[in-house]
Predicted model as a PDB file, atoms N, CA, C, CB and O in Angstrom, pLDDT in the B-factor column:
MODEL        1                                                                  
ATOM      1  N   UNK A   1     101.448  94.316 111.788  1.00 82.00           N  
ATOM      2  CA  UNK A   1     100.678  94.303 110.568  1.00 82.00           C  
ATOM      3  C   UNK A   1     100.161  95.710 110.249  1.00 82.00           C  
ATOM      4  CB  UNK A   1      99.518  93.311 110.682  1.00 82.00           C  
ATOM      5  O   UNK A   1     100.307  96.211 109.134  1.00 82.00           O  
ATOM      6  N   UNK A   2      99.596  96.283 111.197  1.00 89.00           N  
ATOM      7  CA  UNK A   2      99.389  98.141 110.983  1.00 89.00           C  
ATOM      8  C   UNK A   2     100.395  98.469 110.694  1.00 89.00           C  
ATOM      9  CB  UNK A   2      99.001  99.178 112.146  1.00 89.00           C  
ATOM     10  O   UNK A   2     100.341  98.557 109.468  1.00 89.00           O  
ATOM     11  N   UNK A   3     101.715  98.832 111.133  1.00 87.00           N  
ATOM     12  CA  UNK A   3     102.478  99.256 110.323  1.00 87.00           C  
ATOM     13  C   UNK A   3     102.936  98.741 109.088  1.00 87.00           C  
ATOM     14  CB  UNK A   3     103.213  99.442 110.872  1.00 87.00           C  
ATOM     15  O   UNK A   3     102.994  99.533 108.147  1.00 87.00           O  
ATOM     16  N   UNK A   4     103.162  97.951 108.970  1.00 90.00           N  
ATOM     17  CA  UNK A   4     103.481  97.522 107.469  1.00 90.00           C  
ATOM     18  C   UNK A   4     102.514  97.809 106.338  1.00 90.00           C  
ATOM     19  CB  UNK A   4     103.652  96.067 107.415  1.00 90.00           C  
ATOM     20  O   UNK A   4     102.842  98.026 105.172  1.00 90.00           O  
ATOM     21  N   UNK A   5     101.047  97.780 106.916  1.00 93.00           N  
ATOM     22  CA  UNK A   5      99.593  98.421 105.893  1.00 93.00           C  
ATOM     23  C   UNK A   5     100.141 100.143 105.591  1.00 93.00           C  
ATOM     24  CB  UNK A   5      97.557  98.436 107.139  1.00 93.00           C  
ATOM     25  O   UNK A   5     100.273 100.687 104.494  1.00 93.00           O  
ATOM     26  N   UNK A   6     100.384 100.717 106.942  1.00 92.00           N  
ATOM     27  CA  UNK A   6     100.207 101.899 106.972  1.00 92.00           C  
ATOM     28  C   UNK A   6     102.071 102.498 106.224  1.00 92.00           C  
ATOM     29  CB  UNK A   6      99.624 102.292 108.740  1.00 92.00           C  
ATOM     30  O   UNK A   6     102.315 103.636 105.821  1.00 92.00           O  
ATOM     31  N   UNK A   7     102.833 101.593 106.248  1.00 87.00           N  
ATOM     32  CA  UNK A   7     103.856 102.178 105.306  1.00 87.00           C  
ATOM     33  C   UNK A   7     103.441 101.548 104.044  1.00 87.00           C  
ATOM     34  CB  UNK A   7     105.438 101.870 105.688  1.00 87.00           C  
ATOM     35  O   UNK A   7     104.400 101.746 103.298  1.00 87.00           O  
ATOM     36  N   UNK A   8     102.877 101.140 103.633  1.00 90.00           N  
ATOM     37  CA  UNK A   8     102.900 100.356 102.179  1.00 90.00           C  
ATOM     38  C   UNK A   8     102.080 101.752 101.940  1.00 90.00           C  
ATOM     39  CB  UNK A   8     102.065  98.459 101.838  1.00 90.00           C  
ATOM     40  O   UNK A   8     102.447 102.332 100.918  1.00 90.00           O  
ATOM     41  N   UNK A   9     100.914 102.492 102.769  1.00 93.00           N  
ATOM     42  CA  UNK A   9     100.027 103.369 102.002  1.00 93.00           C  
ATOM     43  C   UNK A   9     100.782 104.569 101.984  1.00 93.00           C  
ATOM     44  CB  UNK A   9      98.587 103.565 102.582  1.00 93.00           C  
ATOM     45  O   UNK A   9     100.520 105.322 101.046  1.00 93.00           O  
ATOM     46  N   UNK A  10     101.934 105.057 103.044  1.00 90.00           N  
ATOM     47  CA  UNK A  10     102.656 106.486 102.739  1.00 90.00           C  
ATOM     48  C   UNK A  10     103.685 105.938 101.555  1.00 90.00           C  
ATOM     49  CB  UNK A  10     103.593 107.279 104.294  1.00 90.00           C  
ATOM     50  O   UNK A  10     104.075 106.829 100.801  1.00 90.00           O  
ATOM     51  N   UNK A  11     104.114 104.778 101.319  1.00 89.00           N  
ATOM     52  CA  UNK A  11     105.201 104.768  99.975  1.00 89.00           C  
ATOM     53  C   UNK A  11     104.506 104.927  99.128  1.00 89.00           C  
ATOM     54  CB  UNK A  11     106.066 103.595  99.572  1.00 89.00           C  
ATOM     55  O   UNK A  11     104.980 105.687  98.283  1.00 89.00           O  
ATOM     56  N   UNK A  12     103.054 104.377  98.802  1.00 92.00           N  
ATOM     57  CA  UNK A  12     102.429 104.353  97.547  1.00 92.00           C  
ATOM     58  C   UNK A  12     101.724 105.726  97.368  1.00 92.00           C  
ATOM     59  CB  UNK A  12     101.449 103.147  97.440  1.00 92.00           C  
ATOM     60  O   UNK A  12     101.496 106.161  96.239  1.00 92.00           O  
ATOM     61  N   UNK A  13     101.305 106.558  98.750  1.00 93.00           N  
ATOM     62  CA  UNK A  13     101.084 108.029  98.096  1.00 93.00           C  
ATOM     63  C   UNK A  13     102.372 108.416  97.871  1.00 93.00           C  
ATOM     64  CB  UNK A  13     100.308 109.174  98.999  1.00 93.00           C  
ATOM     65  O   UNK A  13     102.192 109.015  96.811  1.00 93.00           O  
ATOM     66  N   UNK A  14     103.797 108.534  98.139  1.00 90.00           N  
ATOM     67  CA  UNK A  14     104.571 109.209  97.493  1.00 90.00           C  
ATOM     68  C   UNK A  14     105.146 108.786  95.702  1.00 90.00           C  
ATOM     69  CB  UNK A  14     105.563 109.228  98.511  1.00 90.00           C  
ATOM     70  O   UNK A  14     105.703 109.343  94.756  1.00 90.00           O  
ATOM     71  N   UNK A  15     104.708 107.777  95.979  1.00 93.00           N  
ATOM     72  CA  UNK A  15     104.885 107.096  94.216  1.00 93.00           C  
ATOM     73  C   UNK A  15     103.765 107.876  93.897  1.00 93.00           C  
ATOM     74  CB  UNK A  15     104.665 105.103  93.751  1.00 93.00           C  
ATOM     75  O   UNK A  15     104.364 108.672  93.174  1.00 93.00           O  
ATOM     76  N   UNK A  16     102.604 108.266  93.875  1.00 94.00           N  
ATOM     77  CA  UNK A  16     101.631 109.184  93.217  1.00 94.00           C  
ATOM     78  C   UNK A  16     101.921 110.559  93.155  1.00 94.00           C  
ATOM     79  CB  UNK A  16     100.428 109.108  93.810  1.00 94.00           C  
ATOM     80  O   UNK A  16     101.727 111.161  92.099  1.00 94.00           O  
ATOM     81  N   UNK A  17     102.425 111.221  94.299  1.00 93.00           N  
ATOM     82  CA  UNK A  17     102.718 111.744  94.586  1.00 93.00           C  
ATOM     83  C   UNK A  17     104.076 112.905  93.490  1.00 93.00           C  
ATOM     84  CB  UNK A  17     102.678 110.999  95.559  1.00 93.00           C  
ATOM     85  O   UNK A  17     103.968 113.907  92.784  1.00 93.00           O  
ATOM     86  N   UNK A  18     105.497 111.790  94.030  1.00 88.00           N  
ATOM     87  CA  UNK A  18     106.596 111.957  93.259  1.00 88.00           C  
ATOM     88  C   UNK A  18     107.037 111.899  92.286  1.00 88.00           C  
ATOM     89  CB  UNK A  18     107.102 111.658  93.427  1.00 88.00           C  
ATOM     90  O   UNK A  18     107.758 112.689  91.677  1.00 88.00           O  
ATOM     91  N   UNK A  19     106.377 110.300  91.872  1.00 89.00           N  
ATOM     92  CA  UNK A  19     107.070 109.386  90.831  1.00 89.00           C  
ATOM     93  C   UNK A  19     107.539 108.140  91.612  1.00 89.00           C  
ATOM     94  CB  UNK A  19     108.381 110.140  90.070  1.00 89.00           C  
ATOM     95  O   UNK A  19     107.345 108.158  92.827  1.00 89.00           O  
ATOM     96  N   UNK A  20     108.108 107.104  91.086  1.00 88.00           N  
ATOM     97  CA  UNK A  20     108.814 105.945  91.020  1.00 88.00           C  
ATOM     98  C   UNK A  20     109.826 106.078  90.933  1.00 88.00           C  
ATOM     99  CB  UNK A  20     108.603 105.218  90.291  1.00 88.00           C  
ATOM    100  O   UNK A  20     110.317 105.493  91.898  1.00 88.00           O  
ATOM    101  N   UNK A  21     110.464 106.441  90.444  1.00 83.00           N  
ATOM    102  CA  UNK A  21     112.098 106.941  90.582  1.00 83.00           C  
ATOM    103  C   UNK A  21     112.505 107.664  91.287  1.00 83.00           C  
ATOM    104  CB  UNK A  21     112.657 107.472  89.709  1.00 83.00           C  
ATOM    105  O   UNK A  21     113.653 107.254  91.458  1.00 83.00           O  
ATOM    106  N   UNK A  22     112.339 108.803  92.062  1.00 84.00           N  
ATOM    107  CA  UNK A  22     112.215 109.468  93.188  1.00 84.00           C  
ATOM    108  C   UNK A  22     112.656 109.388  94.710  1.00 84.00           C  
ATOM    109  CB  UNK A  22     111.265 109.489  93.170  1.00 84.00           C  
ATOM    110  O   UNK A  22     113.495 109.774  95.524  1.00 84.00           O  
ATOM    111  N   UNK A  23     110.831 108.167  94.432  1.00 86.00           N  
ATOM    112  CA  UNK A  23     110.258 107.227  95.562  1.00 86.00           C  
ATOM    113  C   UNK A  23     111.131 106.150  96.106  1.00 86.00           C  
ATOM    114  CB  UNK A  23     109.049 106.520  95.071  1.00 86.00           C  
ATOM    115  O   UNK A  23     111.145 105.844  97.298  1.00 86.00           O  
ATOM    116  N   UNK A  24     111.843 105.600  95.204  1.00 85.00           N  
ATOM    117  CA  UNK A  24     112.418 104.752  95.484  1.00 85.00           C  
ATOM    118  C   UNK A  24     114.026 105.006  95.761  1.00 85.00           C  
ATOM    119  CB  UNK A  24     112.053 103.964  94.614  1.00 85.00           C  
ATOM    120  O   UNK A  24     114.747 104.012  95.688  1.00 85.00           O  
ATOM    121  N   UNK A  25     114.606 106.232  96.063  1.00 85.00           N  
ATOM    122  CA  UNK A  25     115.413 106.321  97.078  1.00 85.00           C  
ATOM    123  C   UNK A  25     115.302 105.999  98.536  1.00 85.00           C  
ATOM    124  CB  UNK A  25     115.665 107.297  97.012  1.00 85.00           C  
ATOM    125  O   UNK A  25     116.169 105.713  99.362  1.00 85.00           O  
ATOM    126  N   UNK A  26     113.989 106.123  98.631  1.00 84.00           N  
ATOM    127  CA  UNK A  26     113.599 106.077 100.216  1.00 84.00           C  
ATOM    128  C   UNK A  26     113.923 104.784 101.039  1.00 84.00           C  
ATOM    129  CB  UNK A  26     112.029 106.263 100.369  1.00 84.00           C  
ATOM    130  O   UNK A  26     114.288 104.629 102.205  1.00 84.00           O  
ATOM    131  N   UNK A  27     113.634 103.821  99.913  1.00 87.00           N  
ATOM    132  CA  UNK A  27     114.554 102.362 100.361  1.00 87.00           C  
ATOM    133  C   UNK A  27     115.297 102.231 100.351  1.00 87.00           C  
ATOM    134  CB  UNK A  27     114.633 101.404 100.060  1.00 87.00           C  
ATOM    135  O   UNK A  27     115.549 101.027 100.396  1.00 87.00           O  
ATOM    136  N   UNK A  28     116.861 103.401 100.269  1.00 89.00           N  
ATOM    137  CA  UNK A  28     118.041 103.123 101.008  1.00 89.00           C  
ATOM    138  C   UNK A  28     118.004 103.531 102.347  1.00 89.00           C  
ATOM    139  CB  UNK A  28     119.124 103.681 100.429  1.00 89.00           C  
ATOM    140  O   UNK A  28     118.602 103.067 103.318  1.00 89.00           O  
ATOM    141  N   UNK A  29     117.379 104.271 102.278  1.00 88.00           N  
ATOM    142  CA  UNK A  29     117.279 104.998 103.866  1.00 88.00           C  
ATOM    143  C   UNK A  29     116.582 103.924 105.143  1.00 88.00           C  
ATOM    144  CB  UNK A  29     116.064 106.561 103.720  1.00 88.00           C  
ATOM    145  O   UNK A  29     116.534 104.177 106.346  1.00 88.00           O  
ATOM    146  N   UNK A  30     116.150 102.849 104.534  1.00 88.00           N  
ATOM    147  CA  UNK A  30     115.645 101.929 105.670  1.00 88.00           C  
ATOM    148  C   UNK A  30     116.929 101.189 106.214  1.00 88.00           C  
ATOM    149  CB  UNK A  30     114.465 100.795 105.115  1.00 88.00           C  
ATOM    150  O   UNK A  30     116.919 101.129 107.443  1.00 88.00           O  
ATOM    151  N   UNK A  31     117.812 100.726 105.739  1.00 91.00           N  
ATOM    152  CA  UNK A  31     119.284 100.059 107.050  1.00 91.00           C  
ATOM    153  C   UNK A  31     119.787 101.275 108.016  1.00 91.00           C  
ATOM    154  CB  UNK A  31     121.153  99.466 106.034  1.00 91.00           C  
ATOM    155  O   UNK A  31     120.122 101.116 109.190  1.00 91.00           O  
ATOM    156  N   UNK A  32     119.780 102.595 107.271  1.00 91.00           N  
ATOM    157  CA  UNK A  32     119.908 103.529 108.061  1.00 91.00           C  
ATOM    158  C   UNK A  32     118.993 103.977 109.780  1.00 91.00           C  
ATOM    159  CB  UNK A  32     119.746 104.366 107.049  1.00 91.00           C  
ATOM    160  O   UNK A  32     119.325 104.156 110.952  1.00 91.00           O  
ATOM    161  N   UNK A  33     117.725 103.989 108.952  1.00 90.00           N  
ATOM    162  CA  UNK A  33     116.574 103.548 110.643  1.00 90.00           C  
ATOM    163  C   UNK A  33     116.681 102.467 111.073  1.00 90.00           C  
ATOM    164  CB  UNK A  33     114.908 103.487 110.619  1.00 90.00           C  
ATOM    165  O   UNK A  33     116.408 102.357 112.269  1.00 90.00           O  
ATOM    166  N   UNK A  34     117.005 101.527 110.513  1.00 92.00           N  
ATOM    167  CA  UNK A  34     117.289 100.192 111.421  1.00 92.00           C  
ATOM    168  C   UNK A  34     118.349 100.552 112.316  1.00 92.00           C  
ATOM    169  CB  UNK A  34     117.764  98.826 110.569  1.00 92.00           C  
ATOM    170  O   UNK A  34     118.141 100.238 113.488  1.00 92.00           O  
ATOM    171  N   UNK A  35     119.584 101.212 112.030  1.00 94.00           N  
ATOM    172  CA  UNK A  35     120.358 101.413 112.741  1.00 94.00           C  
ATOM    173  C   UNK A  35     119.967 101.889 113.766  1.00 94.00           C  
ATOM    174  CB  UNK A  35     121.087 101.894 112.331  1.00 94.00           C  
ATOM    175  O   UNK A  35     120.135 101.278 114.822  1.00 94.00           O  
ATOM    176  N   UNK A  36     119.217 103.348 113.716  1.00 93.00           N  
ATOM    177  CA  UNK A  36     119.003 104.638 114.591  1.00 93.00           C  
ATOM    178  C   UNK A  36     118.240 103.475 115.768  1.00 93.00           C  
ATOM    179  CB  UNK A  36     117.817 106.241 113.733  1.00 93.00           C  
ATOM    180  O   UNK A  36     118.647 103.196 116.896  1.00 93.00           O  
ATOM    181  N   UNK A  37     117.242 103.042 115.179  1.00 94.00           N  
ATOM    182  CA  UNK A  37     116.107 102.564 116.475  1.00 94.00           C  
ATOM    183  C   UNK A  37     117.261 101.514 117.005  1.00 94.00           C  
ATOM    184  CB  UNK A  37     114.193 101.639 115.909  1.00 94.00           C  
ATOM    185  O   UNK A  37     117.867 101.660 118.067  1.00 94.00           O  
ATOM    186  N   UNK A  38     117.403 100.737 116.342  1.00 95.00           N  
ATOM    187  CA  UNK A  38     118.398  99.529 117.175  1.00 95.00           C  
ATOM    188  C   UNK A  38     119.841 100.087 118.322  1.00 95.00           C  
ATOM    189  CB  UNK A  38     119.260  98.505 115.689  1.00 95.00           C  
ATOM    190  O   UNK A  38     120.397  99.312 119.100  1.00 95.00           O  
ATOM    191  N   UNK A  39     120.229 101.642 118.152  1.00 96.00           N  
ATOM    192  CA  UNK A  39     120.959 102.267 118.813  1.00 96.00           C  
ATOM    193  C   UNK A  39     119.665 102.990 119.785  1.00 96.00           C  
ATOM    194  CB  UNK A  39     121.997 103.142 117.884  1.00 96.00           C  
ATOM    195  O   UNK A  39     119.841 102.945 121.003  1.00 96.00           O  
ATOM    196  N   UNK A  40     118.649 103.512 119.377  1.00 96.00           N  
ATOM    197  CA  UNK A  40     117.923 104.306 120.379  1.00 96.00           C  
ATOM    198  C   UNK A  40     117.260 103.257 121.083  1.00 96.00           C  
ATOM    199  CB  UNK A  40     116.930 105.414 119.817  1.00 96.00           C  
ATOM    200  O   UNK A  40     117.413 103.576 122.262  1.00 96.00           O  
ATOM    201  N   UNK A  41     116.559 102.103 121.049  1.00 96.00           N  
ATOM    202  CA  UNK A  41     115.666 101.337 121.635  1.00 96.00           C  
ATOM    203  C   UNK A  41     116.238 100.087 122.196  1.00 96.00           C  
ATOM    204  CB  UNK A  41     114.672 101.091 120.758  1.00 96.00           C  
ATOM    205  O   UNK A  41     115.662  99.508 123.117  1.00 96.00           O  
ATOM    206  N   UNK A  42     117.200  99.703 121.750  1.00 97.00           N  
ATOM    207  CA  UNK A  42     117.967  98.175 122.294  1.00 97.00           C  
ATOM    208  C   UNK A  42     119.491  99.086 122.707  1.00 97.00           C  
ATOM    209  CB  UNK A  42     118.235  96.516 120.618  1.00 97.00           C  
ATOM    210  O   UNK A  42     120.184  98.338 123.396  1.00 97.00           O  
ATOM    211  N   UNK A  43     119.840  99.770 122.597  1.00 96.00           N  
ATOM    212  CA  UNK A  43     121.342  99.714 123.107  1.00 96.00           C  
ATOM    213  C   UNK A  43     122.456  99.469 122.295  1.00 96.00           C  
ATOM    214  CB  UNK A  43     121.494  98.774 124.014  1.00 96.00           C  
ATOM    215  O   UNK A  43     123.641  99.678 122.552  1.00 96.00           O  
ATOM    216  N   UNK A  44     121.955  99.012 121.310  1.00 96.00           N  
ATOM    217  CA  UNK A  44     123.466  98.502 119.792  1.00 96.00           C  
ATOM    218  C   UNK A  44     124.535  99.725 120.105  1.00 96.00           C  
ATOM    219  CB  UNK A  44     122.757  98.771 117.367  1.00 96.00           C  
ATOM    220  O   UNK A  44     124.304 100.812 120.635  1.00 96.00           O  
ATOM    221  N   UNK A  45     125.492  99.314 119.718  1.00 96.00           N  
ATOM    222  CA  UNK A  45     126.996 100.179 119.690  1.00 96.00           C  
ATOM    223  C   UNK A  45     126.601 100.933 118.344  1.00 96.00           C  
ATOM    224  CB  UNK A  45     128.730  99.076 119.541  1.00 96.00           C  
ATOM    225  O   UNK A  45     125.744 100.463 117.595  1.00 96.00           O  
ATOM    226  N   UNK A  46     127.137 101.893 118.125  1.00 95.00           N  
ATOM    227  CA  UNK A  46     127.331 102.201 116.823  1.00 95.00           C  
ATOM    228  C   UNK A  46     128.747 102.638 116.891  1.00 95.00           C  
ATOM    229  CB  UNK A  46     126.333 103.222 116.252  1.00 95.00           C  
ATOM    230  O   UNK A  46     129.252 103.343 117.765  1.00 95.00           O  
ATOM    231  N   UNK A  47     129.480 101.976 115.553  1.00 96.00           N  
ATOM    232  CA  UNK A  47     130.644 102.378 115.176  1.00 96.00           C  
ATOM    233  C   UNK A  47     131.426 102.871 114.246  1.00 96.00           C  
ATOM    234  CB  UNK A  47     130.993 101.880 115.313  1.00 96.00           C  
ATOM    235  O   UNK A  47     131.150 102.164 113.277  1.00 96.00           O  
ATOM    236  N   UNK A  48     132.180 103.585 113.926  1.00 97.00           N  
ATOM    237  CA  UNK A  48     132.675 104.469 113.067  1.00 97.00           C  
ATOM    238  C   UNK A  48     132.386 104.106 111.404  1.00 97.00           C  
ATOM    239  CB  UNK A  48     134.150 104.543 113.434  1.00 97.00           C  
ATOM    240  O   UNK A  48     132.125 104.887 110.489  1.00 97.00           O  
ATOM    241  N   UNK A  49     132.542 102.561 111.381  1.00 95.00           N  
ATOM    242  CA  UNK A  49     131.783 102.129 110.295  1.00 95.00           C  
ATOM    243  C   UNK A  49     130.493 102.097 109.849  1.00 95.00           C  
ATOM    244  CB  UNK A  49     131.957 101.281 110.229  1.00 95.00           C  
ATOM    245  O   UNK A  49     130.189 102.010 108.659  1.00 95.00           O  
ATOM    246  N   UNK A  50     129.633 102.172 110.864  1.00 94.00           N  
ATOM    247  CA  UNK A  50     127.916 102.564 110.772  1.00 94.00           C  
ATOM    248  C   UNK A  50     127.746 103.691 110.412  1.00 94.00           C  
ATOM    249  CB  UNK A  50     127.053 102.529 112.003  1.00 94.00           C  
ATOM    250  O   UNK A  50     126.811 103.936 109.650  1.00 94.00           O  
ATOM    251  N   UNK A  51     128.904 105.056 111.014  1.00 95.00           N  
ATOM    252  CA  UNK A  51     128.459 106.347 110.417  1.00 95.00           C  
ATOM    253  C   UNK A  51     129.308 106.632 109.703  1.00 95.00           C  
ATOM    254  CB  UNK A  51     128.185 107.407 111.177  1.00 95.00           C  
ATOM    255  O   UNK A  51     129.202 107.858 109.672  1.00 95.00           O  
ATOM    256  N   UNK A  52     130.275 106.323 108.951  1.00 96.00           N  
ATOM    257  CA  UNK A  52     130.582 106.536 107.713  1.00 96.00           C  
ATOM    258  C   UNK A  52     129.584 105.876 106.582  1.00 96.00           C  
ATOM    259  CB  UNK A  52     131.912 106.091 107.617  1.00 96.00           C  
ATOM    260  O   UNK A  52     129.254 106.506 105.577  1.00 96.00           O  
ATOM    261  N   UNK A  53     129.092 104.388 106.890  1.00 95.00           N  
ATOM    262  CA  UNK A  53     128.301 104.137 105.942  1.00 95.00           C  
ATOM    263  C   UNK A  53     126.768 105.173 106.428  1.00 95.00           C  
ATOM    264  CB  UNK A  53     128.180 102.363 105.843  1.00 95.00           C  
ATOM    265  O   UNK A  53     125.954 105.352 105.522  1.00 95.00           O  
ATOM    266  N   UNK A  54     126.532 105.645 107.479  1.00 94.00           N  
ATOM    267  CA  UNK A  54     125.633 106.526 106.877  1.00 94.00           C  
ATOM    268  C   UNK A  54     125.384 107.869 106.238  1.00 94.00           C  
ATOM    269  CB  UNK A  54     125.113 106.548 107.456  1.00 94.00           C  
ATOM    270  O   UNK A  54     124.503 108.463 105.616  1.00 94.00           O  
ATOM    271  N   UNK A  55     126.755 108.072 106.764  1.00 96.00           N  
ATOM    272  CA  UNK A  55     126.741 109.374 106.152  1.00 96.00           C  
ATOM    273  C   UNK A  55     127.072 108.982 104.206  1.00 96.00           C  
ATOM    274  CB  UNK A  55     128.170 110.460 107.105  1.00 96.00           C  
ATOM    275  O   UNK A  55     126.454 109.665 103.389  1.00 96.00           O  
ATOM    276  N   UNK A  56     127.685 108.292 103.889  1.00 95.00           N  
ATOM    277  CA  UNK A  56     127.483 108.010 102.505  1.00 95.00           C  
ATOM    278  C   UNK A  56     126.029 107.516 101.589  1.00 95.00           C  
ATOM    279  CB  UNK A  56     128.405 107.052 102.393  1.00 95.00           C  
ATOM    280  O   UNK A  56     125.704 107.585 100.404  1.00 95.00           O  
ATOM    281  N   UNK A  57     125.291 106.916 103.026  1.00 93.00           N  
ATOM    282  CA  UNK A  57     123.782 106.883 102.115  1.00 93.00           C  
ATOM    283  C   UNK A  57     122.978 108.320 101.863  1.00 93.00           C  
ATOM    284  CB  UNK A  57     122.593 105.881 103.014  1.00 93.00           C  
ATOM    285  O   UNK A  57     122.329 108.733 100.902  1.00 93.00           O  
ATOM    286  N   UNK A  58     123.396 109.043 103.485  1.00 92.00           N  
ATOM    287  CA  UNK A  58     122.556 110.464 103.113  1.00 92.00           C  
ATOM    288  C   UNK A  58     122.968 111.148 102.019  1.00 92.00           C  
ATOM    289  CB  UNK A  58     122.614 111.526 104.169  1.00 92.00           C  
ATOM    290  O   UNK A  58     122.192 111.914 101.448  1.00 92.00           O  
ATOM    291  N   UNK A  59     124.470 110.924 101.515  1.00 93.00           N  
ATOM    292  CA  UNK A  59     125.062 111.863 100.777  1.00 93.00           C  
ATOM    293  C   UNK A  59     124.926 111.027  99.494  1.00 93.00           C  
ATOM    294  CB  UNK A  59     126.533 112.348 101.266  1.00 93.00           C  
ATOM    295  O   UNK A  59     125.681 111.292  98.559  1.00 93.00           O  
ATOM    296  N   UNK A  60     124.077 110.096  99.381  1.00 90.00           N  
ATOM    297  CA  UNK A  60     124.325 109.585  97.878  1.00 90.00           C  
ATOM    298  C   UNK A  60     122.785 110.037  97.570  1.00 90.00           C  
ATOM    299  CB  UNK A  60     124.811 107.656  97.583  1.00 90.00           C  
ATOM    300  O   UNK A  60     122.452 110.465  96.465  1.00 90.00           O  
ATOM    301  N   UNK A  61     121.792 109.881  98.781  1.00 88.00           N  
ATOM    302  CA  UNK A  61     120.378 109.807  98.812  1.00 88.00           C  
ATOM    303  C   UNK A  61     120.064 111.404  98.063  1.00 88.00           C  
ATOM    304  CB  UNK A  61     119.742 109.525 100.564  1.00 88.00           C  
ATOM    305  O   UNK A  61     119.406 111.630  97.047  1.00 88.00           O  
ATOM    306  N   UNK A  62     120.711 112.280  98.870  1.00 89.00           N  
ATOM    307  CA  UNK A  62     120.831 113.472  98.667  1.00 89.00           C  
ATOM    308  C   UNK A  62     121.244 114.306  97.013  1.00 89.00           C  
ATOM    309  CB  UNK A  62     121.726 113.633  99.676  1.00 89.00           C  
ATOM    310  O   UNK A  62     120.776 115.174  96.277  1.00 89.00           O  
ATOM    311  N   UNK A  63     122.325 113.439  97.072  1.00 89.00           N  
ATOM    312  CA  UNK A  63     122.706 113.709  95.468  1.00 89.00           C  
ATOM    313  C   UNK A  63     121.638 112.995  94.732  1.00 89.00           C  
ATOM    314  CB  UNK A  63     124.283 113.087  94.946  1.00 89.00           C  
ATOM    315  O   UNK A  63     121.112 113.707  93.876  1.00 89.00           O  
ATOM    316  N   UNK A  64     121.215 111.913  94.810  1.00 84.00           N  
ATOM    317  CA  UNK A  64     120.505 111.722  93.858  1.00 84.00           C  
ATOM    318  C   UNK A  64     119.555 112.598  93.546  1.00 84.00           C  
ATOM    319  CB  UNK A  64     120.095 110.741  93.953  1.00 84.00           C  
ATOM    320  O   UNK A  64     119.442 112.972  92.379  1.00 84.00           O  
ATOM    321  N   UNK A  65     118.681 113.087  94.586  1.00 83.00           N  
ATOM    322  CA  UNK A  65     117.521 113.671  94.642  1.00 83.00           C  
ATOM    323  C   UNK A  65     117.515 115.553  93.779  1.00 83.00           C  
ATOM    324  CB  UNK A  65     117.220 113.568  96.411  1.00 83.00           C  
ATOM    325  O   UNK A  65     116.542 116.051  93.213  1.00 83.00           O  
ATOM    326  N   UNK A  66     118.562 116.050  93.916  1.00 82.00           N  
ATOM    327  CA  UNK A  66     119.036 116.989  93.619  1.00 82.00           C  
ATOM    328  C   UNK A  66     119.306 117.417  92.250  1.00 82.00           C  
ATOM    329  CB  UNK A  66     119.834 116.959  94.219  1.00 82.00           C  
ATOM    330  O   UNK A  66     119.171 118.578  91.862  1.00 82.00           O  
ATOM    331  N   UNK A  67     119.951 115.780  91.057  1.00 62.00           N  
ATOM    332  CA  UNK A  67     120.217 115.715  90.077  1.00 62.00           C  
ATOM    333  C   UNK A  67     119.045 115.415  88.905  1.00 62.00           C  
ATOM    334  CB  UNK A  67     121.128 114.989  90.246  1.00 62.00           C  
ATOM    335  O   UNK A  67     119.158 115.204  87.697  1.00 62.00           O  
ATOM    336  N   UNK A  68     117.876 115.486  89.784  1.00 58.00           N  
ATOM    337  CA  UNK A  68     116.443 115.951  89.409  1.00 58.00           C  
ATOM    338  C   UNK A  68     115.842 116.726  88.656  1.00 58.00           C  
ATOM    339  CB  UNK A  68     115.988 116.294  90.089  1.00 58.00           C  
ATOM    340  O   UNK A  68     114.612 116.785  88.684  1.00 58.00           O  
TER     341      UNK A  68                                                      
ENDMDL                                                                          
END                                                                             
């Protein structure tokens, strides 16, 4: 429950912060940390399909942010 308080308050300072449109790239980037911790903390495989699809979120996340 702390974390979920305490990310609801860093997304909503970056919506003050950024904007809303912005801000809300950042929610592609969450299947991506799901991945990382579920490979760093449990052991999950990661496979060639996990990092191609991540490297296409950084690189879409990225472009978006850029075309700013």
């Amino acid at each position: 429950m702390l974390c979920t308080g305490l990310a609801f308050i860093y997304f909503y300072g970056l919506i003050h912060r950024i904007g809303a449109a912005r801000t809300s790239t950042v929610t592609y980037l969450v299947p991506l940390f799901g991945a990382l911790f579920a490979w760093v903390f449990l052991g999950e495989p990661v496979t060639l399909a996990m990092l191609l699809a991540g490297a296409l979120i950084l690189g879409s996340v990225a472009i978006s942010q850029r075309a700013r």
